[in-house]
N, C-alpha and C positions, 0 to 999 in steps of 0.2 A: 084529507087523509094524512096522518101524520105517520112517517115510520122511522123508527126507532134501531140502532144499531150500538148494540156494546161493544167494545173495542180493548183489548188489552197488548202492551206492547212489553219487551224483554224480558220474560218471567225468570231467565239465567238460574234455573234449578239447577242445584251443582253446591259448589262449594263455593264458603266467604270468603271475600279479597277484602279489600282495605275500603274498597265502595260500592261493596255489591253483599246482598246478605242471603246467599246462596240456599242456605237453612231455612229459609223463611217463605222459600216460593212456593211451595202447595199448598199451605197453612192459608199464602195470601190467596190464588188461586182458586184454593176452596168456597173463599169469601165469595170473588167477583162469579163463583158459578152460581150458589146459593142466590144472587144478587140478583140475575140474568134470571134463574127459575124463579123467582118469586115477583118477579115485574114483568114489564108490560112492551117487551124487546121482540124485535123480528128477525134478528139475527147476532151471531158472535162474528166480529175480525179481532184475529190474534196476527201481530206484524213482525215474528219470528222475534231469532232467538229465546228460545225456549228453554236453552239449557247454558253451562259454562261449559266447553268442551274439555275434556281429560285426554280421553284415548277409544276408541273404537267400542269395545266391549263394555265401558263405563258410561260409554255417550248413548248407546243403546237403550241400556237399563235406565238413564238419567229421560230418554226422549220417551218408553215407555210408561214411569212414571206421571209425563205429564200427560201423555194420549188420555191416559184411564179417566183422569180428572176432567180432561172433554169431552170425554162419551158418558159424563152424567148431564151433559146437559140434554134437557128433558125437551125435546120437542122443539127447535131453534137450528135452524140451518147454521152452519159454524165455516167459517173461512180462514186457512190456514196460507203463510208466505213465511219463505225461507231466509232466515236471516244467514248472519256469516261462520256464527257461534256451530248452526246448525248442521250445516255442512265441513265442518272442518276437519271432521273426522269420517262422516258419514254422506253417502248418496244423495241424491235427491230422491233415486229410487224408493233406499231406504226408510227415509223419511216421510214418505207417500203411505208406505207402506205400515209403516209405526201410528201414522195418523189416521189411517182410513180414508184418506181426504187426497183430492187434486194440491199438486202446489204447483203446475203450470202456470205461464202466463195465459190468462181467461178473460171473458167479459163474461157476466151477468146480472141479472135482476135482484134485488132485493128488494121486494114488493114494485114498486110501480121506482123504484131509483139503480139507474145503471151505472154500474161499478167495473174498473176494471181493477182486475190485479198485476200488475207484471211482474216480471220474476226472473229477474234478468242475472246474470251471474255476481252472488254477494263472497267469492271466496276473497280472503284476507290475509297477506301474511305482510312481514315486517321488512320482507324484500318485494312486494311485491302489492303497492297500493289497490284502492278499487279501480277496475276498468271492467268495460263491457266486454263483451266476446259476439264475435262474428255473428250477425244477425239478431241482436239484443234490440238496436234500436229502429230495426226496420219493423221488428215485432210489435214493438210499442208504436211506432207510425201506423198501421196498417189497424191494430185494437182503437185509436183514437179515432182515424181517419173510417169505421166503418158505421160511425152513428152521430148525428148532431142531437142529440141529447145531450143535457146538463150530464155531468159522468164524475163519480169519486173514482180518484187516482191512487191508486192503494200500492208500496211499496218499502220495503225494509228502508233502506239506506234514502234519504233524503233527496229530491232532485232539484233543488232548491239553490242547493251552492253558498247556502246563507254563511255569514261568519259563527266562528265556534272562539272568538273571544270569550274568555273568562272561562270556557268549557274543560272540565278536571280530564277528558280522554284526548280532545283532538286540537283543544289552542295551538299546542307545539305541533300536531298532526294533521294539519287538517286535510291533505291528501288521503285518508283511511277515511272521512266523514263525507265524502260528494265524489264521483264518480270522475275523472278524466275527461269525459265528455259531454260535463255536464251544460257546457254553450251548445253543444249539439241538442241534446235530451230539450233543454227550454225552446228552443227552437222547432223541435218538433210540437210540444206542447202549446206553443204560443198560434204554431198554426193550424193545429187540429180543428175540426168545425161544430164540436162539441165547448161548451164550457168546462171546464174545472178547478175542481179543490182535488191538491194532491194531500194527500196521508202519508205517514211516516215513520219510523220509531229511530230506533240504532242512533241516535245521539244522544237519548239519556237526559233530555229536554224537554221543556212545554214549550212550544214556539209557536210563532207565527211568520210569515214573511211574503211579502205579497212581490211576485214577480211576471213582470209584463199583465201585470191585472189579474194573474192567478195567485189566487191564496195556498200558500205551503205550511200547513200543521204539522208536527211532533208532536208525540207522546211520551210523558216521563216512561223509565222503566217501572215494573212493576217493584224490584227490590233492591234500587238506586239507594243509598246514605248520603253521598256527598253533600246534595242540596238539603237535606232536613236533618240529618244524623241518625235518623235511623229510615227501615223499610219506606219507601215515598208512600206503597201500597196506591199505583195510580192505577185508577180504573175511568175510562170516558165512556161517554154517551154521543153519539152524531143523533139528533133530529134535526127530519127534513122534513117542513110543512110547506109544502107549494115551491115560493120559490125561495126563504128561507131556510139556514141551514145555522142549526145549534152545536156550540159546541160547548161541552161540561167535563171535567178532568174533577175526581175526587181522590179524596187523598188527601197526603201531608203535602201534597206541592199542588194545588190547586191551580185551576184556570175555566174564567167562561169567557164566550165571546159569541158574539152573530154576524153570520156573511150574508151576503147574497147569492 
C-alpha cells in the first residue's frame, strides 16, 4: 500500500516584498488544491506561514482568506503547523480557530504512516532569535519516545541546524533559521526509538541534510522569487511504499530524491 501526502510550505498571502510575491498566493494555492482534488493523495501538510504578517485586524482577514481555500478540499484529512509569520500578530488560539484544525504538538496516523507534528514555540523578532520555551523539548521527547515506528517529523523551522550559506534570509542570520537548542532537539531525535525523516519549510529551500543518519528535508516556499525570479509555485508529494519514502517538489525549483 502506497500512501501519498501533498505538502505545501510558506504560502505568505500578504503583500510583495523584494522575494516574496505576496499577490500571487491564492491564485498558487488554488492550483495545489485543484491538484490534491483531482489525484490520488491521502492527506494535505501545510508547514505554516500562511500569511505575511501586517497587524492584527489584517493578519486576520489575510489567515481567513487562506482557511476558505482549505476547506475546499474535498474529502482529504489536511494538517496544519504554525509558523512564525503566523503568530506574530495572532494566537495560537486564533489561528486554531480561523483553520478549524488542531495546531498542537500531536502524533498521528496517516493511513498506515505515523506522523508527528510538533509545535513548539516559532515567535521571531529581531531582538529576540528562535528558542524554545519551557517544555517544547520534553514535548518532543515524550511524542517520539511513545512509539518505535518509522515516524515523519513534521515542523516549521528546521531541526537540522544545517548551513544557510548562500541563503538570501538567513547567511548573515542564521540564529532566526535553527533553534538555540538545536544540539539538544538532535539529541533527542538521535535517541528516540522510532526512525525518522524530519520535514520542514521556513527556510525558503529544497534541502536535504542527513544528520546522525536522519534525513532533514525542506521545502521551497510556495511564492519565493529569489531562486527562479518569479512565484517557485513549489508544491511536494511524500510517498511512502513499504519501507521507501519519495520525495518530489514541482515547480520552478524542483527536487526528487528516495530515502529509506
Amino acid at each position: 500500500m502506497v500512501t501519498r501526502i501533498a505538502v505545501i510550505a510558506d504560502i505568505h498571502h500578504g503583500r510583495d516584498t523584494a522575494t516574496k510575491r505576496g499577490s500571487a498566493a491564492l491564485g498558487l494555492l488554488d492550483r495545489f488544491i485543484e491538484t490534491v482534488n483531482a489525484g490520488n493523495v491521502d492527506a494535505v501538510i501545510d508547514l505554516g506561514d500562511r500569511i505575511s504578517d501586517e497587524n492584527a485586524d489584517r493578519d486576520r482577514v489575510l489567515q481567513q482568506d487562506v482557511a476558505a481555500r482549505f476547506r475546499r478540499i474535498d474529502g482529504k484529512p489536511r494538517h496544519h503547523i504554525l509558523g512564525n509569520h503566523d503568530v506574530a500578530k495572532l494566537s495560537l488560539s486564533e489561528n486554531t480557530e480561523l483553520l478549524d484544525a488542531p495546531l498542537e504538538s500531536r502524533a498521528t496516523l496517516i493511513e498506515d504512516v505515523r506522523v508527528v507534528f510538533w509545535q513548539p514555540d516559532v515567535a521571531i523578532t529581531l531582538e529576540r532569535p528562535l528558542s524554545l520555551r519551557p517544555g517544547d523539548l520534553g514535548g518532543l521527547e515524550t511524542l517520539l519516545a511513545a512509539d518505535d515506528r518509522p515516524t515523519l517529523l513534521v515542523s516549521h523551522v528546521p531541526l537540522s541546524g544545517h548551513s544557510q550559506a548562500g541563503n538570501y534570509y538567513f547567511e548573515r542570520n542564521p540564529e532566526f533559521a535553527a533553534y538555540a537548542e538545536t544540539a539538544d532537539i538532535r539529541r533527542v531525535i538521535a535517541d528516540a526509538p522510532c526512525p525518522v525523516v524530519a520535514l520542514a519549510g521556513h527556510v525558503h529551500w529544497n534541502t536535504l541534510t542527513t544528520i546522525d543518519g536522519t534525513p532533514h528535508l525542506t521545502l521551497q516556499s510556495l511564492t519565493e522569487t529569489f531562486t527562479c525570479g518569479q512565484p517557485a509555485a513549489s508544491m511536494a508529494t511524500i510517498e511512502i511504499d513499504g519501507d521507501e519514502l519519495r520525495w518530489t517538489v514541482e515547480g520552478l525549483d524542483r527536487m526528487s530524491l528516495t530515502l529509506p
